[in-house]
N, C-alpha and C positions, 0 to 999 in steps of 0.2 A: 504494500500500500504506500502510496506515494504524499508526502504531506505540505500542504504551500503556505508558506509562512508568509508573514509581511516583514518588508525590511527595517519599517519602523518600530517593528516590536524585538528587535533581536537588541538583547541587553550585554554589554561588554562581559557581566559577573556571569551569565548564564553560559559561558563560552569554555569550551574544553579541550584540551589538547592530550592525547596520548603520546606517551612517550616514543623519541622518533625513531624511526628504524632506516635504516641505510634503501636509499631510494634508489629504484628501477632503472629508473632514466639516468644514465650515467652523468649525464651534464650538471646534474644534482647532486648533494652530499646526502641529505637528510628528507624524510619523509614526516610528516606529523598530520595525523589525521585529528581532524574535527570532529567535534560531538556538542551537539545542544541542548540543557535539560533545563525546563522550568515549571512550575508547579503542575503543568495539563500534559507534556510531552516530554518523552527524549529521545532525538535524532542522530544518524549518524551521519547523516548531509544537511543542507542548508537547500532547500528548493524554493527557489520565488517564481511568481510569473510575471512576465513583461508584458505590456500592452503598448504598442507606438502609432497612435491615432492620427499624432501630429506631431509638429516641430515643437514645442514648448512640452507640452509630454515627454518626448525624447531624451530635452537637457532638464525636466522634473526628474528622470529616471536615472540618467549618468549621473545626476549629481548624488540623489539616495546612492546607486553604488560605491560612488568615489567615499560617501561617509561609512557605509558598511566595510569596504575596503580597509580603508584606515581603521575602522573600529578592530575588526578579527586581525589585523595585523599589528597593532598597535599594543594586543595579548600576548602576543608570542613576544614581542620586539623587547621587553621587559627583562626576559630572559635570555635571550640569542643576543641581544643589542648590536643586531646587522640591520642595514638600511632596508627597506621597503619598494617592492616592485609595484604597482598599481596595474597591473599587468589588465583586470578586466575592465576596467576604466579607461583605461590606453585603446584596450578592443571596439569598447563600446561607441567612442570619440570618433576614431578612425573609420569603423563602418557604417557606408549608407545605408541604414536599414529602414526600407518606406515598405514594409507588409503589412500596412497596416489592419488587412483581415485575416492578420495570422497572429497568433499565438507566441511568444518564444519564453525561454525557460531558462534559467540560471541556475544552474548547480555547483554548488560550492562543497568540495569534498575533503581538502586539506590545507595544506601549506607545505610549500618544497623551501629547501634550503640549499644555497652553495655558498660558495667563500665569502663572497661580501653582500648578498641579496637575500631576502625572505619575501616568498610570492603564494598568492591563491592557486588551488589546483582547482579548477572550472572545467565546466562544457555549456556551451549557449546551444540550444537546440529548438524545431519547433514542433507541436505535436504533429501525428498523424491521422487523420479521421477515419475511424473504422466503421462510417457510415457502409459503405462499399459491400463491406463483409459483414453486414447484419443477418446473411440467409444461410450462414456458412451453419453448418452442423460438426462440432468436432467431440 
């Protein structure tokens, strides 16, 4: 089951890190995965939904990430005291994104580490409607 938070509700105290383990991706030193718990849930991702109807929407949106961003970075940072990549906020800036009858989704899974950086481990994606396959029998 998949759970969609709001970004204004994620609390910096509510924010959990497990201890890091040596990361996949070589280009990386450290892996630390995320965890969310507060009184009604707890997460082992961070799932938002995006909606971009419009341009002002758009930078209403990048700007909650750039704060969510800094907020779960700014947990770890305390203890690593390595600089901050804003990496999905860098994405978000960067890409044209005018679907506006689409969907897209933000999943927030970790934090990777290498020598001098601490960054989000993300996927933006959009759904897919499984109107198509309502007759399927499985």
């Amino acid at each position: 089951m998949e759970y969609i938070i709001q970004m204004k509700d994620i609390k910096h105290h509510q924010i959990i890190f497990k201890m890091p383990i040596k990361n996949q991706n070589e280009q990386y030193l450290n892996y630390y995965k995320l965890l969310y718990s507060d009184k009604n849930v707890h997460l082992k991702y961070l799932l938002f939904e995006l909606n971009f109807d419009d341009n002002l929407q758009k930078e209403s949106i990048c700007y909650n990430i750039y704060v969510l961003e800094h907020t779960i970075l700014a947990c770890l940072r305390q203890h690593v005291n390595k600089k901050v990549k804003m990496s999905i906020y860098e994405e978000m800036v960067q890409k044209n994104l005018q679907h506006s009858n689409q969907t897209m989704y933000l999943k927030i899974s970790g934090v990777w580490e290498d020598t001098t950086y601490i960054g989000l481990v993300y996927k933006l994606y959009y759904t897919m409607s499984t109107v198509k396959f309502s007759n399927m029998i499985c």
